[in-house]
Residue frames as a rotation matrix with the C-alpha (Angstrom) as fourth column:
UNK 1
-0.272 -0.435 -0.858 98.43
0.961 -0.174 -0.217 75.78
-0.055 -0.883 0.466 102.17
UNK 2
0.673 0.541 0.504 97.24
0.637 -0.771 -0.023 79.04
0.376 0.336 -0.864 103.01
UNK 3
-0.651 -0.754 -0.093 99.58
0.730 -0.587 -0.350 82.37
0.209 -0.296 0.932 103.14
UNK 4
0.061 0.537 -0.842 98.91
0.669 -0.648 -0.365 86.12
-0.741 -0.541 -0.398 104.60
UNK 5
-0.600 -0.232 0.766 99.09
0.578 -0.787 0.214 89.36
0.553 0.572 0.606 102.28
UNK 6
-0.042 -0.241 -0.970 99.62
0.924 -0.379 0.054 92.37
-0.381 -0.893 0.239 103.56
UNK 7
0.309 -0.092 0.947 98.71
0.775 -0.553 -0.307 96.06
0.552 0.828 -0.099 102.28
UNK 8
-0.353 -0.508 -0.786 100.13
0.835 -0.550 -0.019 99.17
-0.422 -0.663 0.618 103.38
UNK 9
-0.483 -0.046 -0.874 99.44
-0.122 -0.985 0.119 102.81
-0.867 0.164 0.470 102.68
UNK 10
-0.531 0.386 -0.755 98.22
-0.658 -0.749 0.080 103.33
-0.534 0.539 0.651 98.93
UNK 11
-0.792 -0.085 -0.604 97.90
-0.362 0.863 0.353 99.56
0.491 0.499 -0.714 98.18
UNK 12
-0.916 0.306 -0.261 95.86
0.397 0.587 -0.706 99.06
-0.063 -0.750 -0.659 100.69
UNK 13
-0.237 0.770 -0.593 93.05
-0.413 -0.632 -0.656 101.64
-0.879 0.090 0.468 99.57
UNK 14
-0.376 0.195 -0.906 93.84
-0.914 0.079 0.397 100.44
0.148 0.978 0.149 95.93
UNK 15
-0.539 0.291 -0.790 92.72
-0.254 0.839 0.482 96.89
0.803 0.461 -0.378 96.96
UNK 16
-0.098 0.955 0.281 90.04
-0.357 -0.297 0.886 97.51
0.929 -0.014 0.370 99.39
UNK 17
0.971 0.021 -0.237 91.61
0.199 0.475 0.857 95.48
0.131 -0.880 0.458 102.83
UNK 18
0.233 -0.891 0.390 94.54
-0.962 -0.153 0.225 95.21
-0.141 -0.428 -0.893 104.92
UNK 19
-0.601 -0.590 0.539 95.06
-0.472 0.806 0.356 91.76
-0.645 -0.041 -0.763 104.57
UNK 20
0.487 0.869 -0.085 93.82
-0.872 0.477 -0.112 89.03
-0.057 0.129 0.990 102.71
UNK 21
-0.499 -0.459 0.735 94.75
-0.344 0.883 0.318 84.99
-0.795 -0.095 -0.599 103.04
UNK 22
0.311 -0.148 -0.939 95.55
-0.912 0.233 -0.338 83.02
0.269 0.961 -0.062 99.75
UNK 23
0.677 -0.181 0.713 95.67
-0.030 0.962 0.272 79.39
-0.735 -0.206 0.646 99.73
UNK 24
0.463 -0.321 -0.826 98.35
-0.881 -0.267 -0.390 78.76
-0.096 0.909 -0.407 97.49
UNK 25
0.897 0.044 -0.440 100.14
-0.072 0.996 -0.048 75.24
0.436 0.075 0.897 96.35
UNK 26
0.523 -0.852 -0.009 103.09
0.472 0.281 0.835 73.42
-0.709 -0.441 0.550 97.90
UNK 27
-0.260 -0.959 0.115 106.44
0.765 -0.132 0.631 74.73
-0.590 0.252 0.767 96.52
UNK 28
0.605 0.539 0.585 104.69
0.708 -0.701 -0.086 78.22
0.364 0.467 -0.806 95.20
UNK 29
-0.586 -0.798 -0.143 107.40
0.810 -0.569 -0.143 81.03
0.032 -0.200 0.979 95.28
UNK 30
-0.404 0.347 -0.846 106.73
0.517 -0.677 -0.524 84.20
-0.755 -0.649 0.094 96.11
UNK 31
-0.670 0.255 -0.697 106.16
-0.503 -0.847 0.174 85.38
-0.545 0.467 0.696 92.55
UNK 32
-0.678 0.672 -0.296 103.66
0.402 0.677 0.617 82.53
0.615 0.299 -0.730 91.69
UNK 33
-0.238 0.653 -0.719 101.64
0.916 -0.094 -0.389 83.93
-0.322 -0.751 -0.576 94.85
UNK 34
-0.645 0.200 -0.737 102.04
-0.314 -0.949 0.017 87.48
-0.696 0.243 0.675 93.24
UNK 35
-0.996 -0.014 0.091 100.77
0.054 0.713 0.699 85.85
-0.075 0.701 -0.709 90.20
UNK 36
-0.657 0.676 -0.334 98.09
0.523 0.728 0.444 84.40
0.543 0.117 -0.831 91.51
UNK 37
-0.330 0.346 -0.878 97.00
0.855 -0.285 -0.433 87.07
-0.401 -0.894 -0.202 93.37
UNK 38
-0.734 0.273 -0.622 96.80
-0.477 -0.859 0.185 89.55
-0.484 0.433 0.761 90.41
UNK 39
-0.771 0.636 -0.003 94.52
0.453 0.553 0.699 86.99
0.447 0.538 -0.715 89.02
UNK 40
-0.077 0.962 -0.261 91.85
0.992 0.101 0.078 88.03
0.101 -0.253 -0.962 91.20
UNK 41
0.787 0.317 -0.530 92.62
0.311 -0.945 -0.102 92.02
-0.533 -0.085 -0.842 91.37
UNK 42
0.057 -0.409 0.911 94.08
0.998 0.042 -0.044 92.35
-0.021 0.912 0.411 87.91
UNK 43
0.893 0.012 0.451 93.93
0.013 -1.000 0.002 96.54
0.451 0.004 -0.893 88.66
UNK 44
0.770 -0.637 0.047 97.23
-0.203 -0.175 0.963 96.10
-0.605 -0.751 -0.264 90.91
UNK 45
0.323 -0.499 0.804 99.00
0.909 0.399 -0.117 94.44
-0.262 0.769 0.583 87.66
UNK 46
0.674 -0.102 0.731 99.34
0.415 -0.767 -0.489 98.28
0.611 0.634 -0.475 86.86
UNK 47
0.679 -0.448 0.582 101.12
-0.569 -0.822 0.032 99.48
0.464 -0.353 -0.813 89.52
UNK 48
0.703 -0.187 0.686 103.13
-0.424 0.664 0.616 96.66
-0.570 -0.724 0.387 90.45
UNK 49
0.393 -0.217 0.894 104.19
0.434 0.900 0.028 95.44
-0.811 0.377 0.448 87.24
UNK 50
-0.389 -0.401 -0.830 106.25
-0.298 -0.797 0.525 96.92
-0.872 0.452 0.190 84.33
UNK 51
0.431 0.737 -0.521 104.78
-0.885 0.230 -0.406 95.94
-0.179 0.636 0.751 80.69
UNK 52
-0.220 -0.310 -0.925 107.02
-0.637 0.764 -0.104 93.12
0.738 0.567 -0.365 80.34
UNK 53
0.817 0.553 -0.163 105.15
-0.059 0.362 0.930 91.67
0.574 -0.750 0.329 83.72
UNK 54
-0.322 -0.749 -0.580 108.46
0.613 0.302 -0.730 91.96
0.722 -0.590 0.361 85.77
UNK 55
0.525 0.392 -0.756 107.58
0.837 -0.399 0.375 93.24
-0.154 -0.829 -0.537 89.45
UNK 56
0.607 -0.357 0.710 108.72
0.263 -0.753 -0.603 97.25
0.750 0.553 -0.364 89.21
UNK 57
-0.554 -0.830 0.055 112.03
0.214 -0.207 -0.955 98.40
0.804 -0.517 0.292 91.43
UNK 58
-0.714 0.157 0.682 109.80
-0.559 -0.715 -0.421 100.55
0.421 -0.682 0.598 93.70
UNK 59
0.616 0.738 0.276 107.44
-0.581 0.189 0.792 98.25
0.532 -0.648 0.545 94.85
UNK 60
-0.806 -0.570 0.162 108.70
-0.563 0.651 -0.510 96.22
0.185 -0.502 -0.845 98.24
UNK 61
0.810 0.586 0.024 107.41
-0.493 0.658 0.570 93.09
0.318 -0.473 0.821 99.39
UNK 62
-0.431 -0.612 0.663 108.86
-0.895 0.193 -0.403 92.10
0.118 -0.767 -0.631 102.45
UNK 63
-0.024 -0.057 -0.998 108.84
-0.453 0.890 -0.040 88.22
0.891 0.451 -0.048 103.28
UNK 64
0.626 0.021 -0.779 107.93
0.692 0.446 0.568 86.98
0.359 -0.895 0.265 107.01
UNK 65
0.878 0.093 -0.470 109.90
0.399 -0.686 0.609 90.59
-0.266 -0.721 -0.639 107.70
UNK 66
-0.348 -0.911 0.220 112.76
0.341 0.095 0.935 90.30
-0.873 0.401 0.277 105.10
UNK 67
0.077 0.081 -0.994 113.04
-0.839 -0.533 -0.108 92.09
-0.539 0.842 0.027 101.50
UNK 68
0.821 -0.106 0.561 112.34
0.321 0.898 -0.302 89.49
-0.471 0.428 0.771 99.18
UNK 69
0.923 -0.334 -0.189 115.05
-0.264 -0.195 -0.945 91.20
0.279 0.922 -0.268 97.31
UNK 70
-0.247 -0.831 0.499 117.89
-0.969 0.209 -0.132 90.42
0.005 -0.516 -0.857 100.24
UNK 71
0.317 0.263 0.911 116.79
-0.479 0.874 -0.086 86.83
-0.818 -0.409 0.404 100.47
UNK 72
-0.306 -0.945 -0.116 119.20
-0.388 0.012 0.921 84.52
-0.869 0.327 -0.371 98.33
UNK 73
-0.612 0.021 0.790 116.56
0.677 0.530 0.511 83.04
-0.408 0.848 -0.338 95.96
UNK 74
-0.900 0.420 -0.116 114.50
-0.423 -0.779 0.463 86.35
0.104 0.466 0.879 95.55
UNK 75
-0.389 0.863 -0.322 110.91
-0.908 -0.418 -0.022 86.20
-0.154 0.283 0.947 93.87
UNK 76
0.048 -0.181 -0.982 112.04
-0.812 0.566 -0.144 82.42
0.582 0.805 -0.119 93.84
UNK 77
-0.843 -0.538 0.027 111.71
-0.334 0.482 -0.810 81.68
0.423 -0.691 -0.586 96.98
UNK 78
-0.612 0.604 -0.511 109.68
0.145 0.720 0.679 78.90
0.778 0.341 -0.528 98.10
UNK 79
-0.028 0.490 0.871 106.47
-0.703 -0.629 0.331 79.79
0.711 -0.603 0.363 100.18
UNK 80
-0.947 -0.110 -0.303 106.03
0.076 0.838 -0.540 77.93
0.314 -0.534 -0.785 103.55
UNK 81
0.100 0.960 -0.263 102.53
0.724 0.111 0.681 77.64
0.682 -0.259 -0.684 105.37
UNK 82
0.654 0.314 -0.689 101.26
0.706 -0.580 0.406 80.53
-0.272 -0.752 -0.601 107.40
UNK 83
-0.796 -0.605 0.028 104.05
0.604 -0.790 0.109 83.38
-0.044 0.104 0.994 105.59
UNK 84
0.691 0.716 -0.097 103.37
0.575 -0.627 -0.526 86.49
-0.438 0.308 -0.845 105.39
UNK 85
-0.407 -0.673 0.618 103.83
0.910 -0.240 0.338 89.11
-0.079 0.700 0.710 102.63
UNK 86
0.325 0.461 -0.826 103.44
0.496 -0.826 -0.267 92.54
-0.805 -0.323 -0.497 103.06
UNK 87
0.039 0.037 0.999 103.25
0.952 -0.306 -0.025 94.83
0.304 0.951 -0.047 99.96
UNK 88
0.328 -0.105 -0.939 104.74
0.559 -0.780 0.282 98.38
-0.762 -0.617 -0.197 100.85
UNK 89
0.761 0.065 0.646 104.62
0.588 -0.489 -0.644 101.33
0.274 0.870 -0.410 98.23
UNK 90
-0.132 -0.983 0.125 107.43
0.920 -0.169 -0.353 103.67
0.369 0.068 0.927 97.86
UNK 91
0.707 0.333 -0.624 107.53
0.648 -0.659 0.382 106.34
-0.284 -0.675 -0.682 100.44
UNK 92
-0.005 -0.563 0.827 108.87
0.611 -0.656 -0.442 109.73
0.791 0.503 0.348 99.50
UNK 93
0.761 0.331 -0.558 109.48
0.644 -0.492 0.586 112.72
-0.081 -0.805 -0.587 101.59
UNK 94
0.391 -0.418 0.820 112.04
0.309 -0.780 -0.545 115.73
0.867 0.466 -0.176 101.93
């Protein structure tokens, strides 16, 4: 089944498109799709990921328009055909 990814602001420069579409398997959670997506742009593994490979606080990825973090099974939740995930760096300001 194929899903969307989404870049935003600095993520989007760091990985060279605004979108790109990932076939991924039946019952693939959202952090199997992260996964599998650093497989192919292993440079994002740095700024995404802390050394013990957990996803870092500050990065959001929003789920079909939901924080995966508000959503009840998290990074565990199961993808569906056609989602999208949008990857959104922490925004600062004053």
């Amino acid at each position: 089944m194929q899903i969307s990814l989404h870049f935003f602001a600095t993520y989007r420069d760091l990985v060279g498109e605004r979108s790109v579409e990932l076939d991924v398997a039946p019952q693939t959670t959202v952090r199997m799709a992260i996964d599998q997506f650093l497989v192919s742009h292993p440079h994002m593994r740095k700024h995404w990921c802390d050394q013990e490979g957990n996803l870092m606080p500050h990065l959001f990825v929003i789920l079909n328009k939901r924080d995966v973090n508000s959503l009840p099974d998290g990074e565990d939740t199961i993808l569906q055909p056609g989602d999208e995930l949008d990857f959104v760096p922490p925004v600062g300001g004053g």
